[in-house]
N, C-alpha and C positions, 0 to 999 in steps of 0.2 A: 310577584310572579313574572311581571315584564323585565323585572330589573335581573332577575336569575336566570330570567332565560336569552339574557341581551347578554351578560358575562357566559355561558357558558356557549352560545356561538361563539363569543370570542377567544375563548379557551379553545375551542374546536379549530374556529378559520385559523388560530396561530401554530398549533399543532400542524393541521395542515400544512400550514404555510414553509413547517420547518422540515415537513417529510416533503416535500414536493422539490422534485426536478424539474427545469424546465428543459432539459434538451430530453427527459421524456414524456414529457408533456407533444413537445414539439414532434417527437416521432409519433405517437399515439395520435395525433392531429392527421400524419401525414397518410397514418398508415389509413385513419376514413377516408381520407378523400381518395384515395389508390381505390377502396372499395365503392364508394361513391361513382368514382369514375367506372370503375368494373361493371356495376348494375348500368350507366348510360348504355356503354360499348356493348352489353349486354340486350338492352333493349334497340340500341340500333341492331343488331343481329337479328332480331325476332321480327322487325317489321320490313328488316331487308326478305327474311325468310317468306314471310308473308307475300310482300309484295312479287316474288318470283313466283311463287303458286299461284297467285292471279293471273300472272301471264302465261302459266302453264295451260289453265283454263280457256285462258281467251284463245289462247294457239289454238285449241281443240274445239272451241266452238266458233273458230273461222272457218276452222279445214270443214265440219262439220256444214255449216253455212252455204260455201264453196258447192259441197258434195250435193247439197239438198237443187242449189240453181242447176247444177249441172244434170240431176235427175228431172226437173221442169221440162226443159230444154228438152231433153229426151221424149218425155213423154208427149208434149207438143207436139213434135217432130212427125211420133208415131200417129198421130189422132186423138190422144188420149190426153183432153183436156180435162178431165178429172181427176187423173194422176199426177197431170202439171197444176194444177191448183193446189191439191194436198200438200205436195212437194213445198209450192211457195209461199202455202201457211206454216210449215213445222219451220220454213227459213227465214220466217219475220217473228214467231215464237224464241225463236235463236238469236236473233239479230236483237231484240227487247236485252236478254240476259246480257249481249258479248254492250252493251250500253251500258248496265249496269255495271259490271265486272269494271268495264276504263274507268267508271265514275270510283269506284275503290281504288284501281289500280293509281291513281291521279290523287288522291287524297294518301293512299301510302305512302307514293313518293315523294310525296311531299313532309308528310310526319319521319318518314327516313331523311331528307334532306334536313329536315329541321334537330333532330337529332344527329345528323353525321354534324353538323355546324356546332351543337351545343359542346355533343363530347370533344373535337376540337380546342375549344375555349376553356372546357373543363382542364384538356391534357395541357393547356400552357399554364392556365396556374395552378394548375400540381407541377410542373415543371420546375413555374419562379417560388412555387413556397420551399419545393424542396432547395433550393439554391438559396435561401434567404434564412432555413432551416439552418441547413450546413454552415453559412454565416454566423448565424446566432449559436450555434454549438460551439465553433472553434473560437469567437467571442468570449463565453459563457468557461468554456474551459482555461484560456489563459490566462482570465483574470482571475479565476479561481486559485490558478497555479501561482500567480502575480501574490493575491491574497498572501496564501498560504506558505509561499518564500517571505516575503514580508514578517509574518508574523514569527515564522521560526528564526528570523535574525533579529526581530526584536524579544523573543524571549516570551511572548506573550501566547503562543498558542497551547493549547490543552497539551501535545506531548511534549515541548520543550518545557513547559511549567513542570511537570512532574519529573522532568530529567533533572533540572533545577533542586530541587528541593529532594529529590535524592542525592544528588551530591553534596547540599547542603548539610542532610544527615548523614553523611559520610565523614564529611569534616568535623561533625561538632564529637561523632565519636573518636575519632584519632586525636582530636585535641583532648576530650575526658581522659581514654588510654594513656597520652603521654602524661597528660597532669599525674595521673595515676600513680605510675611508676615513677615518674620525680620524685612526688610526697614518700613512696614504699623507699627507694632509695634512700633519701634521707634520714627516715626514720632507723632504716638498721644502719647506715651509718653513724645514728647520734647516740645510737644504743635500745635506743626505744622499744623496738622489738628484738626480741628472745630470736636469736637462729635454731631453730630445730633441726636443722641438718648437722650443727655444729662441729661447720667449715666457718664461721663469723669468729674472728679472732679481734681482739682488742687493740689500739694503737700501739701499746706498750710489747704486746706480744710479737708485733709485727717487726715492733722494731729490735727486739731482740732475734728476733731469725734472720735479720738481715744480717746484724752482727756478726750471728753464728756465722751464715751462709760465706761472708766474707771474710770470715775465718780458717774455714776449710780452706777457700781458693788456696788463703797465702802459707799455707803448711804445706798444699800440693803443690804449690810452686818451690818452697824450700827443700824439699825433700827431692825435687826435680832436679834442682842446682847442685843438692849436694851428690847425687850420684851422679852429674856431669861433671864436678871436679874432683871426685871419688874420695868426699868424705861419707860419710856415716848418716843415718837420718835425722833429721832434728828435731829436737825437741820439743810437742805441741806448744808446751807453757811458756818456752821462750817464744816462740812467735806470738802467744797470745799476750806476750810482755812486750814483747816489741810494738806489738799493734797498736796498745796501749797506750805505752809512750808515746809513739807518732800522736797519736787525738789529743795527748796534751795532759795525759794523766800520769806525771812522771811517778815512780816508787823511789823510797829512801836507797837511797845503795848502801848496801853492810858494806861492812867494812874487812877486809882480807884478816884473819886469824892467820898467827904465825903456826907452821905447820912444824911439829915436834921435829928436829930430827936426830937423828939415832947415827953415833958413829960406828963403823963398823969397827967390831972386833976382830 
């Protein structure tokens, strides 16, 4: 069970480890302490606030204080030492409170002083993480880019491989296909396969239509000659006798028969 549950931590932390960014890592860092800092600044606010309404207090129970000597005074004045007495109990009653109130208002500002100083030190290193942040990002991205040029000039990253090996099977079909048609070529040219279209014509046949074909020309050329020197057309078989001779296949020559002749009566 230790051993299974040691490997699948580590199935996990590598998992992890291959989903994890760290430039967002490093904003998720940044963006607690912004709120870290926010709650100080936050709590120096509340004891700034504080510590004003203690002075609001103490204002009002000086003026208060003030008011009450000033009523003694009075009443002394008049004869009325009863009234000056009263007067200067309700103003040492007052005077006990506006003692206590400094003893807070002195401890506030002091917990506000000690806070303005924290949040302070807070705001410089959120300052230097964020600039150390920014470093580590534009780091973290170049060499990635660095990486990732790298490996498409070498051939070796996951989209050049498959570009690879699709061109790869590009060629080995253009090379099947022309193999292909070589061997099909050959074969109807050796006879092997039966033309179905039968347009596939034989050696022998071919070369007989050339014959022919250069046979026409030179009957349309003689017949051409002779109506430019205004004989008559000539004769196919003579030209195909002609031809003849030329290639080397001479015919017997008959011989002239005497032609009868007839004297006139």
């Amino acid at each position: 069970m230790k051993r299974m549950g040691m490997i699948f931590r580590a199935k996990a932390n590598k998992a992890l480890d291959r989903a994890e960014d760290p430039r967002e890592t490093l904003d998720y860092s940044y963006q607690k302490q912004l709120e870290l800092l926010q709650k100080v600044r936050r709590g120096v606010a509340d004891v700034a606030t504080s510590r004003k309404r203690l002075e609001l207090q103490l204002n009002q129970l000086q003026s208060q204080s003030g008011k009450l000597e000033d009523q003694g005074r009075k009443a002394l004045a008049l004869g009325r030492e009863d009234l000056a007495r009263e007067a200067l109990s309700r103003r040492a009653a007052l005077q006990q409170q506006v003692t206590d109130l400094e003893t807070q208002h002195a401890t506030l500002q002091g917990e506000e002083e000690k806070l303005t100083l924290a949040a302070q030190r807070l705001q410089a290193k959120v300052d230097a993480f964020r600039t150390k942040k920014e470093t580590i990002k534009a780091t973290y991205t170049a060499a990635q880019a660095q990486t990732r040029i790298g490996e498409a000039f070498s051939g070796i990253s996951e989209e050049m491989g498959d570009v690879g090996m699709a061109i790869q099977r590009a060629e080995d079909k253009t090379a099947q296909l022309q193999a292909r048609a070589g061997a099909i070529d050959e074969l109807l040219a050796s006879g092997a396969l039966d033309d179905q279209s039968g347009m596939h014509k034989d050696d022998i046949q071919a070369e007989l239509d050339r014959l022919s074909g250069g046979t026409d020309v030179e009957l349309e050329l003689q017949r051409m000659k002779a109506e430019l020197s205004g004989g008559g057309t000539p004769d196919r078989q003579a030209i195909e006798g002609g031809q003849e001779q030329g290639q080397g296949q001479a015919r017997p020559q008959q011989q002239p028969q005497d032609t009868p002749r007839f004297d006139k009566q």
